[in-house]
N, C-alpha and C positions, 0 to 999 in steps of 0.2 A: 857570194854576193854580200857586200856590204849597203849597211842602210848609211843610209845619207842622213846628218843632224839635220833638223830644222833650227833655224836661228829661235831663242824664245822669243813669243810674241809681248808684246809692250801691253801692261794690264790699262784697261781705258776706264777709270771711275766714274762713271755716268753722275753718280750723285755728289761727287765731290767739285763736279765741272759745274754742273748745274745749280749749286751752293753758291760756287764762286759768283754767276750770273747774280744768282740772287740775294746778293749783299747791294748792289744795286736800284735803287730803289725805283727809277724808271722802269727797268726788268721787270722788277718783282710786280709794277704794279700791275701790267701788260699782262704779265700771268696770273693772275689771280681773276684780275678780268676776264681774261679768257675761259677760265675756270670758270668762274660767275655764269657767265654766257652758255657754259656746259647744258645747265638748267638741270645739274647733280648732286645733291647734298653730298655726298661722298668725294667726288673732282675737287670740290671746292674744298673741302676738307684737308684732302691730299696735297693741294695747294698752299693751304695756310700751313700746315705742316712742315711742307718742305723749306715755306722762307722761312718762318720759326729755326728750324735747324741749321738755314745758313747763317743766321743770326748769332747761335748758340742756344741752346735751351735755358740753359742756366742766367745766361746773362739778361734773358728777354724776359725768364720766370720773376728775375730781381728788379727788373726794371716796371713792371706789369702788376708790381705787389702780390703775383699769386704763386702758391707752392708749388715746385718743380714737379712734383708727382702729379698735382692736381693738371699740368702743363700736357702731361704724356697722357692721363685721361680726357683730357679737354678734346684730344687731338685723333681719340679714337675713331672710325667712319660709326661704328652704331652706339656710340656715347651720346645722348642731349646734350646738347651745347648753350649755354647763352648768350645773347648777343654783347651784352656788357662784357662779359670774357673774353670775347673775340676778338672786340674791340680793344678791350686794352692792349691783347697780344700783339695786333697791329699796329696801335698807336708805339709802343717799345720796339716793333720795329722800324719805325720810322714812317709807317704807314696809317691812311684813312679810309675810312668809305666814302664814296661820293657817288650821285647820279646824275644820271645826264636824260633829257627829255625823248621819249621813245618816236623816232619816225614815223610817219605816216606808214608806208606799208608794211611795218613792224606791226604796229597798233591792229591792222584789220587779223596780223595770222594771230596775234595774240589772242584776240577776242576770240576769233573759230579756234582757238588752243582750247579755252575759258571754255566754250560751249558744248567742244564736242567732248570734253572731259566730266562734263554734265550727268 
């Protein structure tokens, strides 16, 4: 008996596909959004991270005035972070924060969020 080759499988870079999306800036903003939305310091994290890197590190570190090391520490999930850093990273890549007024029936689980978190 002979074994049969399997043809090689095609390697699928999840994070390189997902780079590509997120050079994008309507993408990118959707996702971070949605991150946001997570209601996860670490999601959101893993968010900013990832457009940071489809940006390029180095290029967004230069553009953002802050040291590339200090970029891969910023980007840690249990590193403190500040918002003025954030921001810049975002603003270099083309990105802002913005808010939008929360729904009425957002507002009421909110507040039983707020309360029963008491």
């Amino acid at each position: 008996m002979s074994k049969s080759k399997l043809p090689p499988s095609i390697p699928w870079n999840f994070k390189e596909e997902l780079y590509e999306k997120l050079r994008d800036p309507e993408y990118a903003s959707f996702y971070l959004n949605e991150a946001f939305l997570d209601d996860d310091e670490i999601v959101l994290k893993g968010a900013i991270e990832a457009v940071v890197h489809a940006h390029g590190v180095v290029k967004v570190a230069k553009k953002a005035g802050i040291n590339r090391c200090t970029v891969f520490k910023t980007l840690k999930p249990d590193t403190r972070t500040s918002f003025t850093t954030i921001h810049r990273l975002l603003l270099a890549c083309g990105l802002k924060f913005s808010t939008q007024p929360v729904l009425e029936t957002t507002k009421k689980k909110s507040k039983r969020a707020v309360r029963s978190s008491l």
